[in-house]
LUMKE-378833 format. One line per 10 residues: number of its first residue (from 1); their letters; for each residue z, x, y of C-alpha. Coordinates in steps of 0.001 Angstrom, whole numbers, m for minus. Layout:
<sites>
NUM> a> Z:X:Y  ...
</sites>
This chain:
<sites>
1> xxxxxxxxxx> 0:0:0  m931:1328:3850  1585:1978:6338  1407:m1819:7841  2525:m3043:4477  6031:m1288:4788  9001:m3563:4786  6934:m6642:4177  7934:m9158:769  5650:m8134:m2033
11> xxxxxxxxxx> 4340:m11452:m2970  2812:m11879:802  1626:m8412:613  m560:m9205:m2521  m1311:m12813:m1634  m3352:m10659:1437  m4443:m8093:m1038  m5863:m10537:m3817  m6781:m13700:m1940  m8314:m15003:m5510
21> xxxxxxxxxx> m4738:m15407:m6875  m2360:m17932:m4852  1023:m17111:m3782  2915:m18816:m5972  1008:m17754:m8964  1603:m14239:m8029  5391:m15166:m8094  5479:m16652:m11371  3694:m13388:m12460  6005:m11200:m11050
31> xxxxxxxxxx> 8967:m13479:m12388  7263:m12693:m15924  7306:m8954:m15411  3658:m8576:m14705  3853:m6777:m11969  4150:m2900:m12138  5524:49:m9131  4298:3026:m9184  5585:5763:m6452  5375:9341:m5632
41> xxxxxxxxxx> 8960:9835:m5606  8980:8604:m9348  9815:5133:m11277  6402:5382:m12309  5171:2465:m14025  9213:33:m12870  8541:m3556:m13237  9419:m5414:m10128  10638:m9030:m11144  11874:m10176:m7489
51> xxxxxxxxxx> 8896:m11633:m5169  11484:m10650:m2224  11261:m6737:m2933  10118:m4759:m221  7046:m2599:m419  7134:1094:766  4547:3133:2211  2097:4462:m277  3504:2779:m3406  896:1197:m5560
61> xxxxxxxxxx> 1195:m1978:m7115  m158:m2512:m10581  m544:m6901:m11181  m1403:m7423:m15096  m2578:m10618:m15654  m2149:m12522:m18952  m4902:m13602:m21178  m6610:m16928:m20363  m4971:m19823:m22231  m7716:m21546:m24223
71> xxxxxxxxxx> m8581:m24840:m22889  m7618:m26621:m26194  m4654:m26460:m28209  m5540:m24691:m31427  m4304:m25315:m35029  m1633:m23892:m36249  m74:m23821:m40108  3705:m24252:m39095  6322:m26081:m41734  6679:m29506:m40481
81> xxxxxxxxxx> 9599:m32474:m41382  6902:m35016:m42599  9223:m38408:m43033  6536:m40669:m43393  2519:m40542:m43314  m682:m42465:m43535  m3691:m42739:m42467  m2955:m44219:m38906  356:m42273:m37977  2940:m39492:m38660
91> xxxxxxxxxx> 6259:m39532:m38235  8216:m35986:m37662  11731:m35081:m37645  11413:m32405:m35031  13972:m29386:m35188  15700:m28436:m32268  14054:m25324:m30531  10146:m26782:m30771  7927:m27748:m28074  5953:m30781:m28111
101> xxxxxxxxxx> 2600:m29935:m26468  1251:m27025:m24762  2152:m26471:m21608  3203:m23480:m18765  4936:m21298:m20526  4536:m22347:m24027  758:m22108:m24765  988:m22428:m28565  3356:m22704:m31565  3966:m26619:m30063
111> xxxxxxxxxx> 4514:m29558:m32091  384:m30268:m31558  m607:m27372:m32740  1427:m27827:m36440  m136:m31268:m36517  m3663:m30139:m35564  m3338:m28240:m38592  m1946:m30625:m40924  m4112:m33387:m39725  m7528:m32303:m39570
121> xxxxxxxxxx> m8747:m35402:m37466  m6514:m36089:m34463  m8178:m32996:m32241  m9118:m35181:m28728  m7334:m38246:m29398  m5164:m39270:m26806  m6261:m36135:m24643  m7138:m32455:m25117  m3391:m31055:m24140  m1819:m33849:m26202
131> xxxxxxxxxx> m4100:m35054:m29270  m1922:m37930:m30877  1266:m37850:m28585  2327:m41027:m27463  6176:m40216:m26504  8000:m36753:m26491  11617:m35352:m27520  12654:m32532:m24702  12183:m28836:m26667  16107:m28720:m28110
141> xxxxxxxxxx> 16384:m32058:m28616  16421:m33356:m32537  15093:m35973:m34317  12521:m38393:m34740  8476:m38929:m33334  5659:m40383:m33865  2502:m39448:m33545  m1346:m41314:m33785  m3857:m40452:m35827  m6493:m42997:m34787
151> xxxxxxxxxx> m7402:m44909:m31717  m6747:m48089:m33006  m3146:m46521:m33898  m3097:m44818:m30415  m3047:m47786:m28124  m1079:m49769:m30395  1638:m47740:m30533  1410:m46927:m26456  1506:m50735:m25896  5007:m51047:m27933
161> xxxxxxxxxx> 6265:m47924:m25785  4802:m49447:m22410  6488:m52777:m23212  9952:m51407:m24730  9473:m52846:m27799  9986:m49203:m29885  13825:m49004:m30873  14948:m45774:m30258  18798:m45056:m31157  20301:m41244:m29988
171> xxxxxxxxxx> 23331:m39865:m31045  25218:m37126:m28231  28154:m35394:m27916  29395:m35519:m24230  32367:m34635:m22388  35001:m36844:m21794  35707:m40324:m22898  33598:m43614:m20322  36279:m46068:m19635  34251:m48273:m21132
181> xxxxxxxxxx> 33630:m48316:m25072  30394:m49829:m24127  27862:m50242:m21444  25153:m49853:m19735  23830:m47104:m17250  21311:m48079:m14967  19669:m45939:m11729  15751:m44628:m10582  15313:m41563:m12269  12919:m39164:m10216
191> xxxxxxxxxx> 12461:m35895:m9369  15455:m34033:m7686  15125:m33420:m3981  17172:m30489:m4111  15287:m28521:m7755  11553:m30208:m8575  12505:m28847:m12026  15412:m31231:m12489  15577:m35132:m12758  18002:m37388:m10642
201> xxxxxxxxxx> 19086:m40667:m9875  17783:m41483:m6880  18408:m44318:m4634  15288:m45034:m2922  12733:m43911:m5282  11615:m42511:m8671  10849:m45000:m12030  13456:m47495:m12758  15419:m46749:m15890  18587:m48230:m18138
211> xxxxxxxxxx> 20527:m46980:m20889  23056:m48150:m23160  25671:m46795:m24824  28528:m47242:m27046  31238:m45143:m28137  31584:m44225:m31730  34434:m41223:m31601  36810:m39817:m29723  37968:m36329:m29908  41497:m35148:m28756
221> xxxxxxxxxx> 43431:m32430:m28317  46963:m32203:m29051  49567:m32235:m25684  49526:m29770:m22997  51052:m26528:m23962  52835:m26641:m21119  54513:m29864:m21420  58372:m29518:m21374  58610:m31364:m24974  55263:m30838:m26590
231> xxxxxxxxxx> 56060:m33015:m29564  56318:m35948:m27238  52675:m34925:m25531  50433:m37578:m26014  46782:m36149:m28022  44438:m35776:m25170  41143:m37166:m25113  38249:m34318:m24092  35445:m35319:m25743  33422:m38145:m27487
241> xxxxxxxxxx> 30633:m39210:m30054  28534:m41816:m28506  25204:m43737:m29458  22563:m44542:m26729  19805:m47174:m26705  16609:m46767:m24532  15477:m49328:m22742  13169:m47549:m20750  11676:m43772:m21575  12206:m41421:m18693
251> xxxxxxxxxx> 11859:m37650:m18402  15608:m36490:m19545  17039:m40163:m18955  19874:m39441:m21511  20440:m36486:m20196  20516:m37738:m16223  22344:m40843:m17030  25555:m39206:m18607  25909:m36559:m16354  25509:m38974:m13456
261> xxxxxxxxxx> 28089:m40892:m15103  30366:m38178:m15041  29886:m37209:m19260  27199:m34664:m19330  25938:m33284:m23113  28146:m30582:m24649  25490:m28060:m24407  23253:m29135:m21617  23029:m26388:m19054  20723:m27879:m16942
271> xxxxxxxxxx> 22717:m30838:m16256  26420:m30124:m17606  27198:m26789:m17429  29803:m26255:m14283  31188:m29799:m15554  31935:m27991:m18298  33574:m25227:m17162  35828:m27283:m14796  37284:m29604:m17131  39505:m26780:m19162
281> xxxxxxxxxx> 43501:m26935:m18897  45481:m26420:m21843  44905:m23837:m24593  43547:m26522:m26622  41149:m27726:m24036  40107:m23790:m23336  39139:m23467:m26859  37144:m26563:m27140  35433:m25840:m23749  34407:m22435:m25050
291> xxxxxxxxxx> 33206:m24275:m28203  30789:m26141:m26577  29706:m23773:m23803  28760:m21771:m26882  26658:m24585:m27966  22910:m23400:m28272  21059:m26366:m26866  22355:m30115:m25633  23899:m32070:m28347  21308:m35103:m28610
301> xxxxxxxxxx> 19276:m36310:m31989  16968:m38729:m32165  18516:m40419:m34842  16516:m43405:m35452  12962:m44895:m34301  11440:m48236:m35044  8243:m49877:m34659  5765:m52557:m35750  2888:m50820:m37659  m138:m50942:m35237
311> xxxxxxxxxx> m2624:m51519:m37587  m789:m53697:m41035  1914:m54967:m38447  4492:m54366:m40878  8354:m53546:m39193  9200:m50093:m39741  12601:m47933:m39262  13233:m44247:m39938  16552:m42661:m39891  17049:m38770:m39632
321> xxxxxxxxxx> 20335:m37184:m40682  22505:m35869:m38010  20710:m32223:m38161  23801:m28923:m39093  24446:m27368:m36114  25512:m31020:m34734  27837:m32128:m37944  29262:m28563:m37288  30003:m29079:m33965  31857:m32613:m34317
331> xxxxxxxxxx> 33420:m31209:m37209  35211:m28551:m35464  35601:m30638:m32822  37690:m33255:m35418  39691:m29814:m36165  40654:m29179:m33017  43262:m32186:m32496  41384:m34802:m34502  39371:m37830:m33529  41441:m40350:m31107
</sites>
């Protein structure tokens, strides 16, 4: 870089430098570690990962840009949870951990790509990005989907979704107990104001969106260690197993709904994480805290789906297992103090 460059923010200074690549693209590329520093006065070849760092006189800048993403998803042999199949649909039990569809950041290895492969005729239904998708689980959620595998299929089974007509049953670990065993959660959902890459509820705008709920367990911990006659102390409620209905389908509405409740997932760290960290007192209450921090991914499973066939308009219901890593964590959870 020339003398005029010195001091300036390195993504401005190659915005100027490579008009063909935007700024914001050049951000995300330095974010990813594609950008390289090379200087006289050594740290040859230092990846720069801040778009704020300052450029010095007569550094050189090195930008490596990825390989173009191919315009279609491609097939790819991956095991999949087949619970039923036919010649119209498929229905998956998804693991926690795997993508949907392609998208920024996760080209390949997606949910379409495994069925590509294992169904040889769904490439361009329902889109190029998303052959066969007509509703999604977020990536480390668990559980049940279905996917088309003809037209006639496809806009059956969107119709059902677009009405509300497809049951669809979750079970989640939050923290906390509602004050009420049952109810229902209702707010807009929409983008945040304050991150585009969260949800909120929103007062005056986003998609209108309800949830209900009832709880199944409660888990306690035994009396504050600190109480003058612990015996006496009451088991302390922390924590609770509780089963949501959708009546609508929004982006992370589970998710947005509890924690705007005040009972964000065990797990979720986009949405429950300081939460989290706030609600520890007593020994017990540290250890179940750290528990759950420790928890990989939000505790949510699709457990069951149900639908009316779209082509032999026969009912059908699936049920998926609560998945290990969620019967572990309830079960040490029970351990703890025991369920209230």
């Amino acid at each position: 870089m020339g003398g005029a460059d010195a001091g300036a923010r390195l993504d401005r200074t190659l915005a100027a430098a490579l008009p063909e690549l935007s700024r914001s693209r050049l951000q995300t590329l330095i974010a990813q570690g594609a950008v390289t520093r090379h200087a006289k006065t050594g740290e040859d070849g230092a990846t720069i990962r801040d778009p704020n760092h300052r450029v010095k006189p007569d550094d050189t800048y090195c930008v490596c840009l990825p390989p173009p993403v191919p315009a279609e998803p491609e097939p790819q042999a991956m095991p999949l949870a087949v619970v039923y199949e036919d010649s119209d649909l498929i229905v998956i039990d998804k693991p926690a951990g795997l993508v949907v569809h392609p998208a920024a950041g996760n080209p390949d290895r997606t949910l379409v790509n495994a069925l590509l492969a294992h169904c040889t005729d769904l490439a361009g239904l329902g889109g190029v990005i998303r052959p066969g998708i007509v509703h999604r689980l977020d990536k480390d959620t668990s559980g049940l989907l279905v996917a088309a595998k003809t037209d006639r299929a496809m806009r059956g089974l969107a119709k059902q979704f677009a009405a509300h007509k497809v049951e669809r049953i979750y079970q989640a670990v939050v923290w906390g107990i509602p004050l009420k065993v049952q109810g229902v959660i209702e707010g807009n959902i929409g983008r945040s104001p304050f991150d585009r890459k969260r949800m909120a509820v929103l007062r005056k705008a986003g998609k209108p969106a309800c949830t209900r709920y009832v709880v199944m367990e409660k888990f306690s911990a035994p009396g504050g260690a600190t109480a003058p006659n612990r015996a006496a102390a009451p088991n302390k409620p922390f924590a609770a197993l509780i089963e949501c209905t959708l009546e609508t389908g929004r982006t992370h509405q589970i998710r947005v709904h509890l924690a705007h409740i005040g009972h964000p997932l065990i797990g979720d760290k986009t949405y429950g994480r300081a939460r989290i960290a706030a609600k520890a007192r007593t020994p017990e209450e540290e250890t179940a805290a750290s528990l759950a921090q420790n928890f990989p991914r939000q505790a949510l499973h699709a457990g069951v789906l149900g639908f009316v066939h779209p082509v032999r308009k026969e009912p059908m219901r699936f049920e998926s297992p609560w998945p290990e890593d969620l019967a572990a964590l309830a079960s040490a959870l029970r351990a703890i103090g025991g369920a209230a």
